[in-house]
C-alpha positions in Angstrom: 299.8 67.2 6.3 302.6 65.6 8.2 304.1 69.3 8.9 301.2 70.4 9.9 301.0 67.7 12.5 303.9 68.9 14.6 303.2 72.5 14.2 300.0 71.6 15.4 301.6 69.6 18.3 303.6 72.1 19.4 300.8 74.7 19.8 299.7 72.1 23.0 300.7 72.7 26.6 303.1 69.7 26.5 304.2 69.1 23.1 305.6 65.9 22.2 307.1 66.9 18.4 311.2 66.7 18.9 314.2 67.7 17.1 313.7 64.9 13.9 310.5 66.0 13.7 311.1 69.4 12.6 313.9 68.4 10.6 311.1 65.9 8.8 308.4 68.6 8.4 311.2 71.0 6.8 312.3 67.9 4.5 308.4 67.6 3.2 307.7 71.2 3.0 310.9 72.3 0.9 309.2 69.4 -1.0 306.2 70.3 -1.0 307.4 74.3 -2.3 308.6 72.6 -5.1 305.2 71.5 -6.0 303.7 74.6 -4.9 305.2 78.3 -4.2 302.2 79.0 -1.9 302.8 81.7 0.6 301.2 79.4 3.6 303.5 76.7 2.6 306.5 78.8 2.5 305.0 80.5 5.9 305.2 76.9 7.5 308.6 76.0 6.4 309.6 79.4 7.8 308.1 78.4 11.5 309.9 74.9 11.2 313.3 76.3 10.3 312.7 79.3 13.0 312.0 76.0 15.6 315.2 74.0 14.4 317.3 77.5 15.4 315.6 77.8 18.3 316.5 74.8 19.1 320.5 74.6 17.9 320.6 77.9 19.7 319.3 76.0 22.8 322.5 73.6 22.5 325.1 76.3 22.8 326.6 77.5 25.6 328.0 80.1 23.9 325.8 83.5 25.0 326.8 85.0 21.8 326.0 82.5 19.3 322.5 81.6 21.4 321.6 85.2 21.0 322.4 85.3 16.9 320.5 81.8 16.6 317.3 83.2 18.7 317.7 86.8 16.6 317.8 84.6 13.3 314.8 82.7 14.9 312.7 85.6 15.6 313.4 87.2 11.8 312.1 83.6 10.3 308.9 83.8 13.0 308.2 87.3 11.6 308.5 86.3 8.0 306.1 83.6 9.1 303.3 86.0 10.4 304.0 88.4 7.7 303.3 85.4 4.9 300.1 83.6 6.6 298.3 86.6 9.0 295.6 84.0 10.1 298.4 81.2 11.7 299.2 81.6 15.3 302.5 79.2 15.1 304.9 82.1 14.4 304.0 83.8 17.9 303.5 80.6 19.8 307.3 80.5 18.8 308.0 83.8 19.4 306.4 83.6 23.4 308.7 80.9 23.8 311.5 82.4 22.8 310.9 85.8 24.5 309.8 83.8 27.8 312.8 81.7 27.4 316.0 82.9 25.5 315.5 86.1 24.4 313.5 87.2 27.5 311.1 89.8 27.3 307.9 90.2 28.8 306.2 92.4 26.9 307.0 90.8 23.8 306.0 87.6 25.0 302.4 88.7 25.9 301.8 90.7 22.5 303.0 87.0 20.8 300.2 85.1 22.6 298.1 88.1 22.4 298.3 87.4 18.9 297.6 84.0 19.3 294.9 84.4 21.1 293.6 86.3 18.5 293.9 83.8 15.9 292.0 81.0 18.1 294.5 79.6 20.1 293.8 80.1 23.6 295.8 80.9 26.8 296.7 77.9 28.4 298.6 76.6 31.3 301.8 77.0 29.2 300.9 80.5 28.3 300.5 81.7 31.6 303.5 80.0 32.7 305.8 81.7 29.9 304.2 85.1 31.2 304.9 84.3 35.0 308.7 83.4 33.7 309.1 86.0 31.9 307.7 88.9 34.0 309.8 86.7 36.9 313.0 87.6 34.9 312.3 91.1 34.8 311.8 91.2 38.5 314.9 90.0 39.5 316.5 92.4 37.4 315.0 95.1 39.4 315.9 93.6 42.1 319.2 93.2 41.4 319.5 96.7 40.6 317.7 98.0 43.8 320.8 96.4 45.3 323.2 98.4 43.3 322.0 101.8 44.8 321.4 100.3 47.7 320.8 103.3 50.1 320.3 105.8 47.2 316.7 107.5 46.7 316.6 105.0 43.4 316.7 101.8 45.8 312.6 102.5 46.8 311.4 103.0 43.0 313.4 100.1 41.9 311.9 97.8 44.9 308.4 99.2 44.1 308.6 97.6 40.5 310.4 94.7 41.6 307.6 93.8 43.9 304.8 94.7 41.4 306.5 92.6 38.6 306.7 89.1 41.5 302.9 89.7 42.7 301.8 89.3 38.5 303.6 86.3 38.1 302.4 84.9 40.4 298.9 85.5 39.4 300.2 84.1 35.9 301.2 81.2 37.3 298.0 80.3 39.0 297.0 79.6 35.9 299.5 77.0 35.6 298.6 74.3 38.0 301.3 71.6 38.2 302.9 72.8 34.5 306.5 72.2 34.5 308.8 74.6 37.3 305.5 76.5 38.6 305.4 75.2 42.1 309.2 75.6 42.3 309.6 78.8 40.9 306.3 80.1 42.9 308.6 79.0 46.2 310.9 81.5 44.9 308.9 84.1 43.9 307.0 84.3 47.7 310.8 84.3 48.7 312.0 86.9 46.4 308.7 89.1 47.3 309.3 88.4 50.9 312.8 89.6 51.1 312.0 93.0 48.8 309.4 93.9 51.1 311.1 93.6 54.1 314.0 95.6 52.8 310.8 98.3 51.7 309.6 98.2 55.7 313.2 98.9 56.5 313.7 101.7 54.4 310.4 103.4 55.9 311.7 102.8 59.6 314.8 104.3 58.4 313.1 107.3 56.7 310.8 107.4 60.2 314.1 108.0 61.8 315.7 111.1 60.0 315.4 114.3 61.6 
């Protein structure tokens, strides 16, 4: 029961569970195996050791060693799901992990696709983790619009780029006052701005070529 408390906590827009408490819920459920080798048991202490890598990989500065700890994250999330089908903790960890370390929109929205699907909801966390996410892959389009700058590849990647900024910010409409939304909002009107100037530049370019 106490695990359950802090997975359920952490499936909130704001959780309050910290590090001890995971390291507490994986105490009582390795416990709590030994008692019982029941596959939703063993799916929770799964998600709680998935959380407590997610969270040493957090600590390292090391790009390497976050990467292994979120991989080795993701592969105890998926053991999870496979074990208990009907919980929607493994991909409430898995969209913060893809919105966060491991970024990657579309993985993040088929995880809280999922959890949607198994009752839990869309909420102002959600939609910020999809706004960050699809943010991320914006400004690598961007970026690499700037590295053909002035090649016929510049207009597709700016095309994208801007398509990718205009969804996040309708993601993150649905996240009123939730963490970095009205700062990173700032940027994305910034970002959008700048790519389509450079877009009406290119056109008064192309208007000029015999």
């Amino acid at each position: 029961a106490a695990a359950d408390r802090v997975l359920t906590d952490f499936r909130n827009d704001a959780p309050a569970v910290r590090a001890t408490s995971w390291e507490a819920s994986r105490r009582w459920l390795q416990r709590a195996l030994l008692l019982d080798n029941d596959r939703r048991i063993r799916a929770r202490l799964r998600s709680v050791e998935a959380h407590l890598l997610r969270i040493e990989a957090d600590a390292r500065r090391n790009q390497a060693q976050r990467t292994a700890l979120l991989r080795q994250a993701v592969q105890r999330f998926e053991e999870s799901a496979r074990l208990d089908p009907a919980s929607p903790d493994p991909y409430v960890g898995l969209a913060r992990i893809y919105s966060v370390g491991l970024i990657d929109f579309d993985l993040a929205a088929r995880a809280l696709a999922h959890a949607d699907r198994r009752g839990l909801s869309l909420g102002r966390r959600g939609h910020a983790q999809l706004g960050d996410a699809i943010r991320s892959r914006a400004e690598r389009l961007r970026q690499s619009a700037g590295r053909v700058r002035g090649l016929p590849e510049e207009e597709t990647y700016l095309v994208s780029a801007a398509k990718d900024y205009e969804q996040a910010l309708t993601f993150y409409e649905g996240a009123p006052g939730f963490g970095f939304v009205a700062e990173n909002v700032r940027l994305v009107r910034r970002r959008l701005t700048q790519v389509r100037d450079r877009r009406a530049e290119l056109e008064q370019l192309a208007e000029l070529e015999p």
